[in-house]
C-alpha positions as CSV (number, residue, x, y, z in Angstrom):
1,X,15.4,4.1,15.0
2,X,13.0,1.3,13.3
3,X,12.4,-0.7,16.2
4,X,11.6,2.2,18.2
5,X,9.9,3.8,16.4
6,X,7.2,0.1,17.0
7,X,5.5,0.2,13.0
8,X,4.3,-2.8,12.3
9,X,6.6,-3.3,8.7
10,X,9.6,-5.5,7.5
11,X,12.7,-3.3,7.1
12,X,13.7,-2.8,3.9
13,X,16.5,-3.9,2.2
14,X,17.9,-0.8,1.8
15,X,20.9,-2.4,-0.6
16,X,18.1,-3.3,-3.0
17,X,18.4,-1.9,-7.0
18,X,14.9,-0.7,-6.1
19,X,16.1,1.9,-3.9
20,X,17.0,5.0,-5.7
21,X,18.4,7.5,-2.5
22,X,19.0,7.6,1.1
23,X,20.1,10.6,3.5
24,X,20.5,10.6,7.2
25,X,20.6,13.8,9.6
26,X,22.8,13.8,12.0
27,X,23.8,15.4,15.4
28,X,27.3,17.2,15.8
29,X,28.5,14.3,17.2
30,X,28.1,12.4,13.9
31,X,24.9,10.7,15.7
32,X,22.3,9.6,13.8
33,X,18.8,11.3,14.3
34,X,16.7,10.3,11.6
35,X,16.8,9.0,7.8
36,X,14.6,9.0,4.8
37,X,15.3,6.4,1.7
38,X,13.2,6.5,-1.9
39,X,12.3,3.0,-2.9
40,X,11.1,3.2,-6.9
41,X,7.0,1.0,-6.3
42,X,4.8,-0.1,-8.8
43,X,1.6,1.9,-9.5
44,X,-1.1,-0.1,-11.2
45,X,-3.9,1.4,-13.6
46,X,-6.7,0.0,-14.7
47,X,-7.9,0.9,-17.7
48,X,-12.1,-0.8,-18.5
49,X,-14.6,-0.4,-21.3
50,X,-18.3,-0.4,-20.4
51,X,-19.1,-4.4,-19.9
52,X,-22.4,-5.7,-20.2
53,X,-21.8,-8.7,-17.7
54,X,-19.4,-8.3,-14.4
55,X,-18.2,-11.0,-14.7
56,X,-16.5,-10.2,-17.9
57,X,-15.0,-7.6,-16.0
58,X,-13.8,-9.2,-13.5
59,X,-12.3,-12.1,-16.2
60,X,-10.5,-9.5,-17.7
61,X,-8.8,-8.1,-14.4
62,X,-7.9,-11.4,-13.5
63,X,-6.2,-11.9,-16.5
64,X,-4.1,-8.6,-16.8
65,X,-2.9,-9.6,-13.0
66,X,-1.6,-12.9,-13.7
67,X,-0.3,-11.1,-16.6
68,X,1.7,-8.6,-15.1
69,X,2.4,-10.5,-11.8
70,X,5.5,-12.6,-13.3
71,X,6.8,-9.3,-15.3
72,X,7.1,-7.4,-12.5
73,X,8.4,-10.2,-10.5
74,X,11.2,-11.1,-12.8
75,X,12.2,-7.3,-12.3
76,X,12.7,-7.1,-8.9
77,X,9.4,-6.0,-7.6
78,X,7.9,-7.6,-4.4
79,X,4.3,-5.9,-4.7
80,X,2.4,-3.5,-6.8
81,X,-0.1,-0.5,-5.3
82,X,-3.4,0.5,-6.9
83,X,-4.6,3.7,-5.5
84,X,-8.2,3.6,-5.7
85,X,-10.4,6.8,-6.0
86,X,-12.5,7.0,-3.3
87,X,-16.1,6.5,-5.2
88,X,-15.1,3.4,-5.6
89,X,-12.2,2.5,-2.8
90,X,-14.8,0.5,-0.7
91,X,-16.3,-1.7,-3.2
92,X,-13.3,-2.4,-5.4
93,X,-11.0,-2.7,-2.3
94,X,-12.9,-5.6,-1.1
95,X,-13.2,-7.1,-4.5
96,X,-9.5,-7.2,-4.9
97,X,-9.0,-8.5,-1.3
98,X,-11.4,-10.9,-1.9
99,X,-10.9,-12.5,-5.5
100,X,-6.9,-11.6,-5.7
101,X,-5.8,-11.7,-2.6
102,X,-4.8,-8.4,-2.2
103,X,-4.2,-6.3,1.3
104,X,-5.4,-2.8,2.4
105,X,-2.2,-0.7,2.8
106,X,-1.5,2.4,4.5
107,X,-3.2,5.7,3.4
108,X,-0.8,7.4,1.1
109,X,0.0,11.2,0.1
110,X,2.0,12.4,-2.3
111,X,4.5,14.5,-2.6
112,X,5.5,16.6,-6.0
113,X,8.8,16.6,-7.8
């Protein structure tokens, strides 16, 4: 069902700690047809006073990430997501691509518990 379905992603490792459920449908023939599994991910917020200079800003972010890069590492994480509102998704997107190396992901929606 992965390949098939041709998205260009790694397949999980669905035997990970980080996964938290997984359910399959199946046909009557015990076929399966489709299957959905919750991986626990790593929401970042930023939280940033007024700065008179940028580039105190941008310091600052630089050193919360190395900060919390190792910390999250050392607990099994492989990447962290920052979901940007979108008054400022264009400008800070780039910044993080740009001074930390990050990588536009896929839109996301949410779904309430």
């Amino acid at each position: 069902m992965y390949e098939q379905a041709g998205f260009a992603y790694q397949f999980p490792d669905l035997h990970s700690p980080l996964f938290e459920a997984a359910k399959v449908v199946v046909d009557e023939d015990d076929q399966p047809l489709m299957a959905a599994a919750a991986e626990r991910i790593i929401q970042l917020y930023l939280f940033c006073g007024k700065m008179e200079h940028p580039g105190a800003a941008l310091h600052g972010i630089r050193m919360l990430h190395e900060a919390l890069r190792p910390e999250l590492k050392e607990r099994g994480y492989a990447e962290a997501n920052a979901f940007l509102p979108p008054q400022i998704e264009k400008s800070f997107g780039r910044r993080l691509m740009r001074s930390f190396g990050w990588v536009k992901n896929w839109a996301s929606y949410c779904s309430r518990i």
